[in-house]
N, CA, C and O atoms as a DFTB+ gen file, in Angstrom:
240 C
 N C O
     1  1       0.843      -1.185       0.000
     2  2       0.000       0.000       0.000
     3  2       0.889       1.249       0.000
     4  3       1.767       1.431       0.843
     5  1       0.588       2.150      -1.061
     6  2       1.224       3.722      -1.061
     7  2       0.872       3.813      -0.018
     8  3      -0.067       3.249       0.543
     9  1       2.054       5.001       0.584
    10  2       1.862       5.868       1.574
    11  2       1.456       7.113       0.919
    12  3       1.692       7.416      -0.251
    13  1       0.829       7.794       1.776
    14  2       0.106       9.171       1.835
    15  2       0.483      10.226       2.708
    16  3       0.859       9.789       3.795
    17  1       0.514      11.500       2.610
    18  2       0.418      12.163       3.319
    19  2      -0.731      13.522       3.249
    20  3      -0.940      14.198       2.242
    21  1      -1.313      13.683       4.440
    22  2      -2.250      14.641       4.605
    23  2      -1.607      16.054       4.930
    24  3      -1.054      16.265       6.009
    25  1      -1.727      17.155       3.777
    26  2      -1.522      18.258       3.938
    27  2      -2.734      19.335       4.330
    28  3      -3.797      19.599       3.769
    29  1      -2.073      19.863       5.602
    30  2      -2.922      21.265       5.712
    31  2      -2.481      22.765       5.576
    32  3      -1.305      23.037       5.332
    33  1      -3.194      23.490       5.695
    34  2      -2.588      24.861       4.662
    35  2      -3.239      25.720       6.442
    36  3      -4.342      25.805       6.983
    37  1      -2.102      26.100       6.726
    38  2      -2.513      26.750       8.107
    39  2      -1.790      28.037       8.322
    40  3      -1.499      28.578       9.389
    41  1      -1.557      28.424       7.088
    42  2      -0.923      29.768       7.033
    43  2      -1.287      30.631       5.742
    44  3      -1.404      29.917       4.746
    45  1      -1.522      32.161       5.484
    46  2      -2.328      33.082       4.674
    47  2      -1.087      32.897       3.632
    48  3       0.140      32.811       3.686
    49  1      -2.092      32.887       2.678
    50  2      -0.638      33.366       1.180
    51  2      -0.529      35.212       0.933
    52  3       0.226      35.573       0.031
    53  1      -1.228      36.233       1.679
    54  2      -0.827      37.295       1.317
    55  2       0.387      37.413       1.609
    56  3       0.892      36.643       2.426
    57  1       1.021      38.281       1.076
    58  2       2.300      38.588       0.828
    59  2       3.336      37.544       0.461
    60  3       4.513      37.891       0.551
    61  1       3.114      36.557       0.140
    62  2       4.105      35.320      -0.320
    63  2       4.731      35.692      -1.371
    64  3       4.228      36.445      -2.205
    65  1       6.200      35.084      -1.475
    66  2       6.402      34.535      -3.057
    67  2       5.834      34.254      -3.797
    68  3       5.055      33.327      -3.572
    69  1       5.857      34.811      -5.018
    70  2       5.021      33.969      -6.451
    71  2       5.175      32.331      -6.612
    72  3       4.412      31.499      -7.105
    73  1       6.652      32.193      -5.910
    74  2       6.847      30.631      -6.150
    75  2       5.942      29.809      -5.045
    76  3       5.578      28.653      -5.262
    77  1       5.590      30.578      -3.742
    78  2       5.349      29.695      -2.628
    79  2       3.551      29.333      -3.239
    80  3       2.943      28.310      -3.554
    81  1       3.290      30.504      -3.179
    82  2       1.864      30.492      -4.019
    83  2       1.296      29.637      -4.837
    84  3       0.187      29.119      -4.704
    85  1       2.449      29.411      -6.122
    86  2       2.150      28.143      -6.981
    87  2       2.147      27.190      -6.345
    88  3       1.186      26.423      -6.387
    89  1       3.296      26.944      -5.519
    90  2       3.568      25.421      -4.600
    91  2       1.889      25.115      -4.162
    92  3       1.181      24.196      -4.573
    93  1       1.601      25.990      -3.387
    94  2       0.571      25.595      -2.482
    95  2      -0.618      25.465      -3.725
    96  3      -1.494      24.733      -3.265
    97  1      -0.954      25.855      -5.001
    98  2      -1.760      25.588      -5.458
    99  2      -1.464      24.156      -6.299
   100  3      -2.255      23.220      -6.414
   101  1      -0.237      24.239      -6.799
   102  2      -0.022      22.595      -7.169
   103  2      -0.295      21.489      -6.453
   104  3      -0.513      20.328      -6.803
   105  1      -0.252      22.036      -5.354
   106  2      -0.616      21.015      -3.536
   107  2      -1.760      20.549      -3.732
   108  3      -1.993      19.348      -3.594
   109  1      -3.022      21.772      -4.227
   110  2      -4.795      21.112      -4.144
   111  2      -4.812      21.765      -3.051
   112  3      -5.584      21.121      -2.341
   113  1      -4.334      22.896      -2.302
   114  2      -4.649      23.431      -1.545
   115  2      -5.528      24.905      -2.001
   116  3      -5.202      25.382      -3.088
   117  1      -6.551      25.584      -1.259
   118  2      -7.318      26.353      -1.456
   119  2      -7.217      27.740      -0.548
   120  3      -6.884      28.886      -0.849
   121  1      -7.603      27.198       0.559
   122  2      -7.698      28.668       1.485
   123  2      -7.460      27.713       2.551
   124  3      -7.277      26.506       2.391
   125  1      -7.478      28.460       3.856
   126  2      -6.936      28.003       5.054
   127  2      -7.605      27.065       6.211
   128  3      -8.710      27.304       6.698
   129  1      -6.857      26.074       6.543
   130  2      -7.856      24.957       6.930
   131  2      -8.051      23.857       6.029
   132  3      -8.153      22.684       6.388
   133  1      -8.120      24.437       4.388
   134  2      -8.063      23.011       3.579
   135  2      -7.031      22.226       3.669
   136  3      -5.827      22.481       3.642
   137  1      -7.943      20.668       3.844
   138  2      -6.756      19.366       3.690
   139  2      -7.111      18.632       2.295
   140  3      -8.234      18.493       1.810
   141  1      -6.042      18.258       1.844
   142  2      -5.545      16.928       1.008
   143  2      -4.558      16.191       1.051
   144  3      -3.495      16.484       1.598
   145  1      -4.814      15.138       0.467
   146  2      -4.316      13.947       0.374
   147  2      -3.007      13.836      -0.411
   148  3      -3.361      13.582      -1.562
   149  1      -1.496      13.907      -0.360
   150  2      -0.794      13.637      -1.461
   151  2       0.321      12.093      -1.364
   152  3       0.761      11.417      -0.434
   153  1       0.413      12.060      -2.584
   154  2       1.305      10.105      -2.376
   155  2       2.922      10.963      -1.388
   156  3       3.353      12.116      -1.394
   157  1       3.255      10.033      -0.863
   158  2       4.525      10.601      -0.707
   159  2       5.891      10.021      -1.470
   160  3       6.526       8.970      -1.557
   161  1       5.924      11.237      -1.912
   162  2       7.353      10.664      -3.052
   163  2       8.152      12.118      -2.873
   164  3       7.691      13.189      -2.476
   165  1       9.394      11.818      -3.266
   166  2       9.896      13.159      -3.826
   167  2       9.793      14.324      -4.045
   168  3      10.399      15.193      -3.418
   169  1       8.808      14.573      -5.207
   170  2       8.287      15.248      -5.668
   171  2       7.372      16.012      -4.548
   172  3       7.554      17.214      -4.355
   173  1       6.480      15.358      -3.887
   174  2       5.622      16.130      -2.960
   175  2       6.358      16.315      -1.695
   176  3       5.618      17.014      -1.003
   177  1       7.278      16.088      -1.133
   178  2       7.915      16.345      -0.427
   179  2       9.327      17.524      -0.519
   180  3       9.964      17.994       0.424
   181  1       9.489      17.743      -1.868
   182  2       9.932      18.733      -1.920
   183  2       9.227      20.311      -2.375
   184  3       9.726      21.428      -2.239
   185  1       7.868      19.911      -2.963
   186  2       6.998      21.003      -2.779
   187  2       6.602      21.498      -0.872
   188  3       6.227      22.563      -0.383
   189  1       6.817      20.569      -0.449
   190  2       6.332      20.777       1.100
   191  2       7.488      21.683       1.577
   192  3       7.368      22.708       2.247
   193  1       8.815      21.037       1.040
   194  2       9.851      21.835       2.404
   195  2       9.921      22.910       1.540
   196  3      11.082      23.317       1.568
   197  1       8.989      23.823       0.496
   198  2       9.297      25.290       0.366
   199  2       8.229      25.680       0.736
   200  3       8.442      26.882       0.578
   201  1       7.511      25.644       1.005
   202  2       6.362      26.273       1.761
   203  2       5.897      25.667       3.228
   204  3       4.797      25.883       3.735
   205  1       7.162      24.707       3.926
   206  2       6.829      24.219       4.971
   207  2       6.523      25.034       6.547
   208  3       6.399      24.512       7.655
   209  1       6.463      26.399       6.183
   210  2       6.680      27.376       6.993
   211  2       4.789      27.706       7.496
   212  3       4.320      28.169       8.535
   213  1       4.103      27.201       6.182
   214  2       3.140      27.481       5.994
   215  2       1.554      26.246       6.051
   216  3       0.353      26.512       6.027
   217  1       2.323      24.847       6.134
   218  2       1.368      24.014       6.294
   219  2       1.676      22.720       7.300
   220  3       2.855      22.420       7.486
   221  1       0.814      22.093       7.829
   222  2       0.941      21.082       8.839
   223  2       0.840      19.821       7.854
   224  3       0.050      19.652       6.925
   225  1       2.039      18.837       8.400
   226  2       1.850      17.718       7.906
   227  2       1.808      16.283       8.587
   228  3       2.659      15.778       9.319
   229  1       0.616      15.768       8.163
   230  2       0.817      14.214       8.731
   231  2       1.106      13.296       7.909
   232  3       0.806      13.384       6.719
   233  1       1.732      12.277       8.420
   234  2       2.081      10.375       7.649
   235  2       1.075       9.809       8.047
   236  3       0.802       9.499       9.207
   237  1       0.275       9.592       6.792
   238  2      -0.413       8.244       6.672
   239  2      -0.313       6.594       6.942
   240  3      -1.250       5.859       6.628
């Protein structure tokens, strides 16, 4: 069974980077408080540690 991880978005994007911004929308994240679901690989784990300032994460 993939592992998963549950992202939450618990921090405002005003004033962000243009880059952090995209991150968090490539995420499936919306506004604050939204969670989703992402596989954990690479890839989503290095979108996390640039905007990790900004969302809570759990292991599935």
């Amino acid at each position: 069974m993939e592992k998963t991880l549950k992202i939450k978005l618990v921090r405002s994007l005003i004033g962000r980077l243009p880059k952090q911004k995209k991150t968090i929308e490539a995420l499936g994240l919306k506004k604050i408080g939204h969670v989703v679901e992402q596989p954990d690989n690479p890839q989503t784990r290095g979108m996390i540690e640039i905007v990790k300032h900004m969302v809570e994460v759990v292991e599935m």
